[in-house]
C-alpha positions in Angstrom: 25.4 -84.7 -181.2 26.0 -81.6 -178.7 23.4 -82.4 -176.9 24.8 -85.7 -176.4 28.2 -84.3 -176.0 27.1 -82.4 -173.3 24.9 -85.1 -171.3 28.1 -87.1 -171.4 30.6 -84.1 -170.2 28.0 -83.6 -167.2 28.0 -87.4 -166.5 31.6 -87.8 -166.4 32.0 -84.6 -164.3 29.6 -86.0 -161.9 31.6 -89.5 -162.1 34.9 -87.2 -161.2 33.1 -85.8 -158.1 32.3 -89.2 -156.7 35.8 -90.1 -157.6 37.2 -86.8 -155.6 35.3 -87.5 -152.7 35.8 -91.2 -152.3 39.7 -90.4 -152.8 39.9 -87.2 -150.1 38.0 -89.7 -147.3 40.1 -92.4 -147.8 43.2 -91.1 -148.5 42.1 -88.7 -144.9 41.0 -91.9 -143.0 43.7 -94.0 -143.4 46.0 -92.0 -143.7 47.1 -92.7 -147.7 49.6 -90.0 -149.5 49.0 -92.1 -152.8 45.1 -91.7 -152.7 45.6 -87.9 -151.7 47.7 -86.8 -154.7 44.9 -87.6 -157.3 42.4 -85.3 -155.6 43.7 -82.0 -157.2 44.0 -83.4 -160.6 40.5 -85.0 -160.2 39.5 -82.1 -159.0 40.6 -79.5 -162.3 39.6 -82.4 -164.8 36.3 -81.8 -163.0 35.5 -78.4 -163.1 36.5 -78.7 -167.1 34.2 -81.2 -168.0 31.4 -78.9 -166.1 32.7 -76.2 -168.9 32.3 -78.1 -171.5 28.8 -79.6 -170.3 27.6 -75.8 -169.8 29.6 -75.0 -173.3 27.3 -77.6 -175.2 24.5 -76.4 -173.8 25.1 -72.5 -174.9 25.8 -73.6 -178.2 21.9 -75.1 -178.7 20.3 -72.3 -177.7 22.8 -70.2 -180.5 21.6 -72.8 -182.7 18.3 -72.8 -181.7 18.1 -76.6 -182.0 14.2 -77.2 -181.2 15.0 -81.1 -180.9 16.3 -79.8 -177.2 13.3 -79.5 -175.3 14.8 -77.0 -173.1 16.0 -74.9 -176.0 11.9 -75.4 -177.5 10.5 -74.1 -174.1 13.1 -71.6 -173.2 13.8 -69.9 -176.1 12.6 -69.3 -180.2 14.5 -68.3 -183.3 13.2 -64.7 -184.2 15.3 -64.1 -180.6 18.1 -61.8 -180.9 21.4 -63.5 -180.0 22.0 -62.2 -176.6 18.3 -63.5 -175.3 19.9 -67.4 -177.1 22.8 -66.7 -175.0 21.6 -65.3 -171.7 18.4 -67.4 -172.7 20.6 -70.5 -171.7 20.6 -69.7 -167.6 17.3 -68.2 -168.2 15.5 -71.1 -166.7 15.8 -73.9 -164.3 17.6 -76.4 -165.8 20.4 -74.1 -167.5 20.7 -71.7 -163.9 21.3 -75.3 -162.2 24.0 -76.4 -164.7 25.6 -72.8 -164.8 25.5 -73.3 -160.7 27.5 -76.8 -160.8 29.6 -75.5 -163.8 31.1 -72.9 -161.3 31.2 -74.8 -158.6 33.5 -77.3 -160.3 35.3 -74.4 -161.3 36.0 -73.0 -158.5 36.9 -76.3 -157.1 39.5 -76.5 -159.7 41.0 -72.8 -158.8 41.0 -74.1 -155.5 43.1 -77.4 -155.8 45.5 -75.3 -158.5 45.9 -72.2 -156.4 46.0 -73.0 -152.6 49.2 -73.4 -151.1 48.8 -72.2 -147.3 46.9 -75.1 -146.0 48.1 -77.8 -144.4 47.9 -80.6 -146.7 45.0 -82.8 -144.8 43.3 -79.1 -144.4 43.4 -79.0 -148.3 42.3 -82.1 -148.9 39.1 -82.2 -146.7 38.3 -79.3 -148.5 38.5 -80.2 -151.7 36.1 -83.8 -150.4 33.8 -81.3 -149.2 33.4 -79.6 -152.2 32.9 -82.5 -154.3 30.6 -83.6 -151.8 28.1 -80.4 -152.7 28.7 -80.9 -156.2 27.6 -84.1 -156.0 24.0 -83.2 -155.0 23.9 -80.7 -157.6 24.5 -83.6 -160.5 22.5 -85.5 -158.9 19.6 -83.1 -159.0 20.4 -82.6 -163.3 20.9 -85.8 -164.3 18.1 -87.7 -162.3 15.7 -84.8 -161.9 16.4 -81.7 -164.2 18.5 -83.2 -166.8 19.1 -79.8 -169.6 20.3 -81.8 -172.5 16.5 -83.7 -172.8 15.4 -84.5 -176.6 12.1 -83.3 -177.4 10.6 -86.1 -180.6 9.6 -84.7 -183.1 11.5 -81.6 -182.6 9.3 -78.4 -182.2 8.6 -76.2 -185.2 9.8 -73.3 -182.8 10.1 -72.5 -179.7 7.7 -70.8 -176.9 9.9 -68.0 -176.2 12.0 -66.4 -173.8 9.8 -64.8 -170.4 10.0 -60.6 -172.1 10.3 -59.3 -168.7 13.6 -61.3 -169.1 14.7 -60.2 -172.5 17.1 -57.5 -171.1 21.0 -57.5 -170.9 20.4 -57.6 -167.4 19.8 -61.4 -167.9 23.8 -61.4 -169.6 24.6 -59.9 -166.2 22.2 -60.1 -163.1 22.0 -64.2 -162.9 25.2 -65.2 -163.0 27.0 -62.7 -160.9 24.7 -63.7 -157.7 25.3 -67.4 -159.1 29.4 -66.6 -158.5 28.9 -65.0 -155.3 26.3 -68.2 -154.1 29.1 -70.6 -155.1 32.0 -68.4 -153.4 29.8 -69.2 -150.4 30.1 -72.5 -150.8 33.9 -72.8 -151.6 33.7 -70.9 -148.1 31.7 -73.4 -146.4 33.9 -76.0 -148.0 37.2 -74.6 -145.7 35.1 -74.3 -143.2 34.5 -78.2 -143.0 37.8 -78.8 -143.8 38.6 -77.1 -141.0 36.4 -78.8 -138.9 37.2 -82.2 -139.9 41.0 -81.6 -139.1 40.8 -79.9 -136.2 42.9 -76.9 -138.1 41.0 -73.2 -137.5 42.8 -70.9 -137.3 44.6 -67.9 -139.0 45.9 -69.8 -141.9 42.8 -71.2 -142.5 41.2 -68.0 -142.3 44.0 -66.6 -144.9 42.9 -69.1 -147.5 39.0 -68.5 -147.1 39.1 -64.6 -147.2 39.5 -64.0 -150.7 36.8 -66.4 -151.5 34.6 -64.7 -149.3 35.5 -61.1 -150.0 34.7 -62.3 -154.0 31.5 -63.6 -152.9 30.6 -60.4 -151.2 31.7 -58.5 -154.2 29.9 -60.6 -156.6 26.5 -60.8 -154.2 26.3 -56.8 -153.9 27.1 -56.2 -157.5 24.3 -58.8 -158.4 21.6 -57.5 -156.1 22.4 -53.7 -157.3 21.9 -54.8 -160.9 19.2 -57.1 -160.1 17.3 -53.7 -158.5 18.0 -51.1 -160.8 17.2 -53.8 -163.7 13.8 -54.4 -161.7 13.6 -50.3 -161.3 13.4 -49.6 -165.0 11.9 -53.1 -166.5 8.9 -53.7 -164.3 7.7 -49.9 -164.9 6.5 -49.6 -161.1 9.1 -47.0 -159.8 10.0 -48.7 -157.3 13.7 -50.1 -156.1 13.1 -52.8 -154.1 9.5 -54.7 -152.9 11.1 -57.0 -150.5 9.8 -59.7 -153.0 10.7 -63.2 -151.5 13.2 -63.7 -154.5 14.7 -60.5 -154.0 15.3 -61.5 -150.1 16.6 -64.8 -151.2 19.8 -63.0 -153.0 19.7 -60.3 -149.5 19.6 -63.5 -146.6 23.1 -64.6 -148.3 24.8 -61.1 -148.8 23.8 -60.2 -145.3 25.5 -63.5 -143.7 28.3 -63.0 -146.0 28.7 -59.2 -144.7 29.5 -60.9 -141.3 31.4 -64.0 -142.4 34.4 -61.3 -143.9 34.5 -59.5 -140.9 34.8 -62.3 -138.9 37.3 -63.9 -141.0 39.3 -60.9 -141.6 39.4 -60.5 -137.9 40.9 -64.3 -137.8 43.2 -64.4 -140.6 45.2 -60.7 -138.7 44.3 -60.9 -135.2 43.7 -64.6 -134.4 40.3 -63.9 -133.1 36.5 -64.8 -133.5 37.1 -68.8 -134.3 33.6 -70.3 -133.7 32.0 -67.4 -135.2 33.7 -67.3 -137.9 32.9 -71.5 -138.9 29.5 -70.7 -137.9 29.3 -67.5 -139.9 30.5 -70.0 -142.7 27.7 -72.1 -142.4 24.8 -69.6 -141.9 26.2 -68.2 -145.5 26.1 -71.1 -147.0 22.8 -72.5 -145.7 21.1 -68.6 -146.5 22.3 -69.6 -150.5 20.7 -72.9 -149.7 17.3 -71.7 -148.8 17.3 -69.3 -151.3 17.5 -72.1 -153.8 14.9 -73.9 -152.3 13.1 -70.8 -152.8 13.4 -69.9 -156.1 13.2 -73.5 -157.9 11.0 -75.6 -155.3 7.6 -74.1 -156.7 6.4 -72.8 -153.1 7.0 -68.8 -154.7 5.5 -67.2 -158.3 7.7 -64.4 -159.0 9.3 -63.1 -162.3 12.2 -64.3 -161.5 11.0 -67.5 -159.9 11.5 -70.8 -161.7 8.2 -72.5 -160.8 8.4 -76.2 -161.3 6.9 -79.8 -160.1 7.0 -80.3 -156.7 9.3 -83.0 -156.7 11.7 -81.1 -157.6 11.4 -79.0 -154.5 11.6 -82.3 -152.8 14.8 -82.9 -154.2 16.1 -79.8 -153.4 14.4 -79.4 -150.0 16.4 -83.2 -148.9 20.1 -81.5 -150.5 19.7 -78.8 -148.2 18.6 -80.5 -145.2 21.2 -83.0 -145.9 24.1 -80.4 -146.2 23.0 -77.8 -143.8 21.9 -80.4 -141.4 25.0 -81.8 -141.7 27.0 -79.0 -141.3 25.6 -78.2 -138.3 25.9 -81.8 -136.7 29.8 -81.6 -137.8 29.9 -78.3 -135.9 28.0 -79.6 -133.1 31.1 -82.1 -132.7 33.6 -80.2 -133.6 33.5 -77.1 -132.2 35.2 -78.2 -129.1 38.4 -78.8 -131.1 38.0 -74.8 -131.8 40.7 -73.5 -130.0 39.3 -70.1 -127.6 41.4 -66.7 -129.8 43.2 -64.2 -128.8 41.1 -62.3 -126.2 40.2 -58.2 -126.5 38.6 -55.6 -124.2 34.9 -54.5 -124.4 36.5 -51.2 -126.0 37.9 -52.6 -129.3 37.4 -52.3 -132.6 37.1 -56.5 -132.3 33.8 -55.7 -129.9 32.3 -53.6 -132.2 32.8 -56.2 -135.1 30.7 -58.6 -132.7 28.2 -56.0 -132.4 28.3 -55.5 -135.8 27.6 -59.4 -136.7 24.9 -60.0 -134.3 22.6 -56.7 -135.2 23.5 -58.4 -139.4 22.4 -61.8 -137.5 18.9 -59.9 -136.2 18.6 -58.4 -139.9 18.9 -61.7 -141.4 16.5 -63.0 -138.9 13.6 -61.1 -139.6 13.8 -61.2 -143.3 14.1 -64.9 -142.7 11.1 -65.1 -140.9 9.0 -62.4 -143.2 10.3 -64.7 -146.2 9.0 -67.8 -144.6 6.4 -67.4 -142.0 3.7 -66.2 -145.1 5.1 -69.9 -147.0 4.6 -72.0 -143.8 0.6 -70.4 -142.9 -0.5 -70.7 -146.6 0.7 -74.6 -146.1 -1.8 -74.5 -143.3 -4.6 -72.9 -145.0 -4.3 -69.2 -144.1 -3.1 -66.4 -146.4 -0.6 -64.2 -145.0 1.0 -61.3 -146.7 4.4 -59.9 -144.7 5.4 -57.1 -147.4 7.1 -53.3 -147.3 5.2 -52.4 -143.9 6.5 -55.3 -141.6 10.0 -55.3 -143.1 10.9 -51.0 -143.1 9.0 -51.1 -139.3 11.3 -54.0 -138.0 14.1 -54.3 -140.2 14.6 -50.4 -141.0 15.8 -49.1 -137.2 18.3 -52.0 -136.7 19.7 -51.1 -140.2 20.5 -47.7 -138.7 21.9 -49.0 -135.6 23.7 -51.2 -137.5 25.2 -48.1 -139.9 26.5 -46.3 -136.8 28.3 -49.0 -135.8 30.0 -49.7 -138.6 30.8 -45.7 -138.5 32.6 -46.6 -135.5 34.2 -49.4 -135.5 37.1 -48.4 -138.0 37.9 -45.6 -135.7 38.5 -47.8 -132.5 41.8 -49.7 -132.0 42.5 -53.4 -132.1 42.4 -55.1 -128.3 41.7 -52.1 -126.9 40.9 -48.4 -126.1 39.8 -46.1 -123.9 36.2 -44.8 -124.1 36.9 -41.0 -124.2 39.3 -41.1 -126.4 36.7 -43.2 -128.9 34.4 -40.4 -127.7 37.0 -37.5 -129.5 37.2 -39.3 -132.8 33.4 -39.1 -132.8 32.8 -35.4 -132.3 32.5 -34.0 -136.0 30.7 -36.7 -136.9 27.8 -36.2 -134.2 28.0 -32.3 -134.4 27.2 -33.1 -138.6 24.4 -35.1 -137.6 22.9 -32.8 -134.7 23.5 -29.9 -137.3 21.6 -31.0 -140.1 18.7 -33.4 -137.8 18.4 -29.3 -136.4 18.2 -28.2 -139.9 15.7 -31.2 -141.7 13.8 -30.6 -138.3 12.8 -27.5 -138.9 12.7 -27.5 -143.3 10.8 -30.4 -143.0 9.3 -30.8 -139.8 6.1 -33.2 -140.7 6.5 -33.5 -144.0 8.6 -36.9 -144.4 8.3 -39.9 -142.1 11.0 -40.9 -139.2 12.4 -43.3 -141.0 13.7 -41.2 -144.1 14.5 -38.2 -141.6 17.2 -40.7 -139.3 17.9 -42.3 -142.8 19.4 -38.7 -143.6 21.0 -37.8 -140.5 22.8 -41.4 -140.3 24.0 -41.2 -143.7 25.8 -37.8 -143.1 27.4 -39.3 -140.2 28.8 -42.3 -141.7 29.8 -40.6 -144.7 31.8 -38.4 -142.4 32.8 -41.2 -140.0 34.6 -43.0 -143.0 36.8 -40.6 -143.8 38.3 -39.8 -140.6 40.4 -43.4 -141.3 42.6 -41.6 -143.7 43.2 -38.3 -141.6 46.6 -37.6 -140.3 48.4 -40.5 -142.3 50.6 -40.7 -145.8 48.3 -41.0 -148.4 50.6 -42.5 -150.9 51.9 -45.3 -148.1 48.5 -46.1 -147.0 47.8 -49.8 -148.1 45.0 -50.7 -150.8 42.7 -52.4 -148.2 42.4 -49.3 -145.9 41.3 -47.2 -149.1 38.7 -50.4 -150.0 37.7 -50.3 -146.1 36.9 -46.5 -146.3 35.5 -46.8 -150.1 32.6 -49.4 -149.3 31.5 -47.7 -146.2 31.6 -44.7 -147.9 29.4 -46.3 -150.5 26.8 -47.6 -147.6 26.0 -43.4 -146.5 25.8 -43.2 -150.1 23.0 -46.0 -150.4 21.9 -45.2 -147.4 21.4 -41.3 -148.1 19.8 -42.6 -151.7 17.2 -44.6 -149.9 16.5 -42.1 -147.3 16.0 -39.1 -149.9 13.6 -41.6 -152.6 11.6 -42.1 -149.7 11.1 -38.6 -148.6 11.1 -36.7 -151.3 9.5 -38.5 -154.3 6.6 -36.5 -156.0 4.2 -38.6 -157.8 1.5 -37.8 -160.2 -1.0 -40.2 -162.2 -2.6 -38.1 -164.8 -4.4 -38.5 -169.0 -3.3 -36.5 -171.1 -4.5 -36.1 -174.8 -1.4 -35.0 -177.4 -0.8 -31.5 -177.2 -1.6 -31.1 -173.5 1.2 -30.4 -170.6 1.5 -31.0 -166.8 3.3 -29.8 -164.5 5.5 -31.9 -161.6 8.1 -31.0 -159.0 9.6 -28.1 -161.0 8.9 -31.0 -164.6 6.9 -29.4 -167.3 5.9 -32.3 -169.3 4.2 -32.1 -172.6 2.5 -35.1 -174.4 3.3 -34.9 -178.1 1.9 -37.9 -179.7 1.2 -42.0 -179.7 3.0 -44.0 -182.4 2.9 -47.9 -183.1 6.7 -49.2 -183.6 7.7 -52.4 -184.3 10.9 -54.1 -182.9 13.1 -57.1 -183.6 10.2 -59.7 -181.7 7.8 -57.2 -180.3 5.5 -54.4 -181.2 4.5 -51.6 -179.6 2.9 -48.4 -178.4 5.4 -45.2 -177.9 5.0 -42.2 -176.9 6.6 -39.2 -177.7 7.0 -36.7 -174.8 9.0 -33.2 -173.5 10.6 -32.7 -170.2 12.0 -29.1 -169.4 13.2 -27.6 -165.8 13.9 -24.1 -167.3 15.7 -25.3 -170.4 15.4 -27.0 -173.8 13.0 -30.3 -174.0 14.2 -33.4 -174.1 12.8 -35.6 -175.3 11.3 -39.2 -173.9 10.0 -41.9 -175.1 7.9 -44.6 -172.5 6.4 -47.5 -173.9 4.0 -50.5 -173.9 5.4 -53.5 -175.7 3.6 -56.5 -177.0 5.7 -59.9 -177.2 3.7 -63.1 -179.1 5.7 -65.4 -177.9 5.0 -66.3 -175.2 1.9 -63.3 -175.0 3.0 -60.6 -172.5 2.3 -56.8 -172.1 5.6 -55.3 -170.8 6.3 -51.4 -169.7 9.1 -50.1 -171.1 9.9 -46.8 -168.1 11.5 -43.6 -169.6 13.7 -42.2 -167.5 15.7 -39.3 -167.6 18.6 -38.8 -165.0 20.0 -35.2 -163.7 22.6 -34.7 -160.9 19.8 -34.7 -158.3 17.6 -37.3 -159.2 15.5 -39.5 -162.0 12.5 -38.1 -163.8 10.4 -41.5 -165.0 8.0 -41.6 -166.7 5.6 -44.9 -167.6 2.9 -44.8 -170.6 -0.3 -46.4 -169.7 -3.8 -47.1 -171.4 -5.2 -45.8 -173.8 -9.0 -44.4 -172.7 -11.9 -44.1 -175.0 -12.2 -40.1 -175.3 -8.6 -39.9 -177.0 -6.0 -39.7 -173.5 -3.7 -41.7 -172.5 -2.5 -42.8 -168.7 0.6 -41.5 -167.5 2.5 -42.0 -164.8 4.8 -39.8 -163.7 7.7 -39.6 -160.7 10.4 -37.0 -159.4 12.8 -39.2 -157.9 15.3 -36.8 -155.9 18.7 -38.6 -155.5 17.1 -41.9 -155.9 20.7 -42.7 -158.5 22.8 -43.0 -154.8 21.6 -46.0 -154.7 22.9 -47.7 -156.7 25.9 -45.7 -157.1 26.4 -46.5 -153.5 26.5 -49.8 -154.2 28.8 -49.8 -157.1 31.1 -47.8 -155.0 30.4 -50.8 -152.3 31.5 -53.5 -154.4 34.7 -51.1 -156.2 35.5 -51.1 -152.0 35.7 -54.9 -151.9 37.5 -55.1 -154.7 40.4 -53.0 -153.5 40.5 -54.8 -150.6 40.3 -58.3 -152.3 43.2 -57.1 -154.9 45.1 -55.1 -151.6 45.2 -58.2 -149.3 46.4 -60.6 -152.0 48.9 -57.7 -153.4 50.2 -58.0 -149.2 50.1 -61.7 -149.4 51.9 -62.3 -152.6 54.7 -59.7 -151.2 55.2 -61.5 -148.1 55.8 -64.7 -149.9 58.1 -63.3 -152.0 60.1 -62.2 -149.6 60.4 -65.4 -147.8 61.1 -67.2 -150.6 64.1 -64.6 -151.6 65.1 -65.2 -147.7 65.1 -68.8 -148.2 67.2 -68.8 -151.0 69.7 -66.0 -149.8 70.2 -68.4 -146.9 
């Protein structure tokens, strides 16, 4: 009966979306109040019944109820609980729902909460919504329907992916899931916008917090989603530029210039058709990445490979919304009104700088994503991986990080270029100081890349202070402090990235119990091999002692066994000081009695992802800053109203 329960919840919902759109483009085209005031309720009733659908559907896999044949191919009842509950967006048909269940959601927030638009502006909105959601049903119920029955039911399941059974599932999926459908609630205004010939700074207002959540959401997912990959996949490595790993980066990168541009519109009443387009690109980034992940076209471990048709379906929502979007633009953005105007010297110019180097970014990871797709469908194997993306990609990222250093510290409209040129010198003199110094420490030893990734990183981190110099701390609002926090936190990344690269010391030795090795300042001693058992796997662990000039501590790398489904995992030990990760991966065993080790010094490599964190904690200040302003301004014109 839940499974039932649930099929109906997601066909009603579905219902409710046709019933929302039909209702916003009539009640919008001829011009009916009546038809206009049952969109919001529509609306909320709609993004409920998603819950429940996605509620039903969490409570099989607890259940393990093998008569679900998603539950029977996704999941198996020796699993702990969290891999059951995780387990339930673990795969295609569950990530789908989860993806509609919070894009009803959000649609509900939306027709609760928003009271700055025009009413027409609302409305469209809330069509346009319904209007995505409506693919996405589509795509369950006719093509990837979750709540199937499998007769007979299975004895038990297959099994949960193990490179999956982490509580980085609990975490990783769903955050970049929030932030994908924040895009879309985005692209949503932007069509409303569109379609009543209303953008401008109030339309801007209402957008900004769903984009500056997206954001948040985006960078928190692809930081967990790296780190999770850093210490689950046993390769050492942060990022591989994987085509699934760029699908989550093409978003986050056209989101990073959508909330600049819209933050730009909503105070100064500047950068219109950029920001609608900025809208769309975001939108159509989540789109493709998709298409990506659940077409087929891409084998990855976090790749839901399925039938092509599928991929077909998919492949025709997006060219139907993005296509669409584009044509609306095409016709509409005449009705965009020109903005204010500002001087080549502005802090608004270096914000366009700033977006089109993000555009060229986004271009080229674009094209390294797709280009390899598009010659395979031809016949000829292509591989676009590390080499092509830190050669192309990796200098515009640095441009790119010294404008953003100095665009905070340039006024709005306009300023004078010597008096930019002042606010710059202690930042410069940092990074001519220590380039000097790295040049002659390390003069051959690491590459250019790491070397400017150094120098940049100082300058930035330098640069994004100075915002907060010569003013009352305690009076300066929350946004400013957010502003200065998440560029902060991109020298931090950035100086993370730079030092992994440069400085990691590697060593792939066989050791027998008993025997020591020594690397970058690490003595390492191999005590012994032990099975172990755990709660649906065995294994192989080994027992090993780091020192630096202390006491050991002690480690403990392993090689797991699942049975169901059969996989070999790596389980990385890793121990972390102030400067940097020691990890340490347990290989085979050889015939004369060693084992394979793998060992790496990471210096600083944790700046990463602290950077990151402290990225998002930026964003966040500013998100809970801007709607602490907003909340107070209303306030006070409501208490004016009243006094008067």
């Amino acid at each position: 009966m839940i499974a039932e329960l649930g099929l109906a919840a997601l066909w009603l919902a579905a219902g409710l979306a046709l019933l929302q759109l039909v209702l916003a483009a009539l009640g919008l085209g001829k011009g009916r109040a009546e038809l206009l005031s049952g969109v919001r309720p529509v609306a909320v009733a709609q993004g409920l019944l998603g819950a429940l659908s996605f509620g039903a559907l969490i409570a099989l896999f607890l259940r393990s109820d093998m008569s679900v044949l998603l539950v029977a191919m996704n999941s198996h009842s020796a699993k702990p609980w969290l891999y059951k509950f995780a387990g339930a967006w673990g795969n295609h048909e569950g990530s789908m729902l989860l993806w509609v269940t919070v894009m009803g959601l959000a649609g509900a927030l939306v027709a609760l909460l928003e009271r700055g638009l025009k009413r027409e502006t609302h409305m469209a909105t809330l069509g346009a919504q319904a209007a995505i959601s409506l693919g996405f049903y589509a795509f369950l119920l006719f093509s990837s329907n979750p709540f199937a029955r499998l007769n007979p039911a299975a004895p038990d399941g297959q099994g949960l992916n193990p490179l999956l059974q982490d509580p980085g599932l609990a975490f990783h999926p769903p955050t970049l899931y929030f932030g994908y459908v924040g895009l879309s609630v985005a692209f949503s205004f932007a069509v409303g916008a569109l379609l009543t010939a209303r953008v401008d700074a109030a339309f801007a207002r209402a957008m900004r917090p769903w984009v500056l959540g997206a954001w948040v959401l985006l960078t928190i997912g692809i930081t967990a989603g790296s780190y999770w990959a850093y210490y689950e996949l046993g390769w050492g490595g942060w990022w591989f530029w994987d085509p699934v790993e760029n699908a989550s980066l093409m978003p986050w990168l056209a989101a990073t210039a959508l909330l600049h541009c819209v933050t730009v519109l909503a105070t100064r009443d500047a950068l219109r058709a950029w920001t609608v387009m900025l809208a769309v690109v975001a939108f159509s980034m989540s789109m493709v990445g998709t298409f990506l992940v659940r077409s087929g076209i891409l084998t990855s471990v976090h790749a839901f490979a399925v039938d092509p048709e599928r991929g077909s379906f998919i492949l025709v929502l997006l060219l139907l919304y993005i296509g669409g979007a584009l044509a609306l633009f095409g016709l509409r953005v005449g009705t965009v009104r020109e903005g204010r105007q500002f001087e080549g010297v502005s802090r608004e110019a270096l914000l366009v700088v700033n977006n089109l180097l993000l555009t060229v970014i986004l271009g080229v990871v674009l094209v390294g994503t797709l280009y390899p797709l598009m010659a395979e469908a031809f016949g000829h194997k292509i591989s676009v991986g590390p080499p092509y993306f830190n050669a192309v990609a990796g200098p515009i990222a640095l441009v790119l990080m010294l404008a953003m250093a100095v665009g905070p510290l340039v006024r709005w409209r306009r300023d004078e270029p010597g008096v930019v040129a002042g606010r710059l010198l202690w930042p410069a003199g940092l990074m001519i100081g220590l380039g000097a110094a790295l040049g002659v420490a390390a003069w051959g030893k690491i590459g250019v890349l790491p070397f400017l990734g150094l120098v940049v990183a100082a300058g930035v981190a330098l640069a994004s202070l100075i915002p907060l110099t010569k003013r009352n701390l305690r009076r300066t609002p929350l946004f400013t402090y957010g502003m200065v926090l998440a560029h902060l936190g991109c020298a931090v990344s950035l100086g993370g990235m730079a030092a992994e690269s440069a400085f990691t010391t590697e060593r792939l030795v066989a050791m027998k119990p008993g025997e020591s090795v020594e690397a970058a300042g690490w003595r390492i001693r191999f005590d012994r091999a032990l099975p172990l058992a755990g709660p649906n796997w065995v294994a192989m662990q080994a027992d090993m002692a780091a020192s630096r000039g202390g006491e050991d501590i002690m480690l403990h790398p392993q090689s797991r066994f699942f049975s169901s489904p059969p996989t070999t995992t790596s389980e990385s030990a890793i121990l972390t000081r102030w400067d940097g990760q020691l990890y340490v991966v347990l290989g085979e065993a050889l015939d004369d009695g060693r084992w394979q080790m793998r060992i790496w010094w990471k210096p600083f490599v944790t700046f990463i992802w602290f950077g990151g964190l402290m990225i998002a904690a930026g964003g966040t200040l500013t998100l809970i800053g801007r709607e602490r302003r907003g909340w107070m301004m209303r306030l006070r014109r409501h208490r004016a109203e009243q006094s008067a």
